[in-house]
C-alpha positions, 0 to 999 in steps of 0.5 A: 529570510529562508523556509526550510522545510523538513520531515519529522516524525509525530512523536519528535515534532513537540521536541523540535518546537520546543528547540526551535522556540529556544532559538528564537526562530518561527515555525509552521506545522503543515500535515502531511497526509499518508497514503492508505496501504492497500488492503491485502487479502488474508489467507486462513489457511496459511495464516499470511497475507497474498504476496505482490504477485498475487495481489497483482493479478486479482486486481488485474481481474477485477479491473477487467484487464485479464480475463476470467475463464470458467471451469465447470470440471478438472477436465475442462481445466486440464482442456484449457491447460493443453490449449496454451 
């Protein structure tokens, strides 16, 4: 005997057991767990989500891997800008 194993989507699975059973042929059903979407942060003001890029560099601070510089004043900012 073969196993052949195949993805069907939920709404299709009744139709193929269904099928398979008219063929005289065995079946086992095993779940396939999907992976959770990451959550993406929502931006009231435009009313869309953070893209890739962006989503991307908030994990890599929160992660630790970028550093988080602090800025008390727009001076201090436009400082640590001409200081690249």
């Amino acid at each position: 005997m073969t196993a052949i194993t195949i993805n069907i989507p939920d709404r299709k699975v009744n139709f193929f057991k269904k099928l398979i059973a008219e063929m005289g042929w065995t079946y086992e059903v095993q779940e396939v767990a999907q992976p959770k979407a990451k959550a993406r942060l929502y931006d009231p003001e435009t009313g869309e989500y953070l893209n890739d890029k962006t989503m991307k560099a908030i994990e890599d601070v929160r992660s630790g891997k970028e550093p988080v510089y602090e800025m008390k004043s727009m001076d201090d900012f436009k400082a640590w800008c001409e200081s690249l």
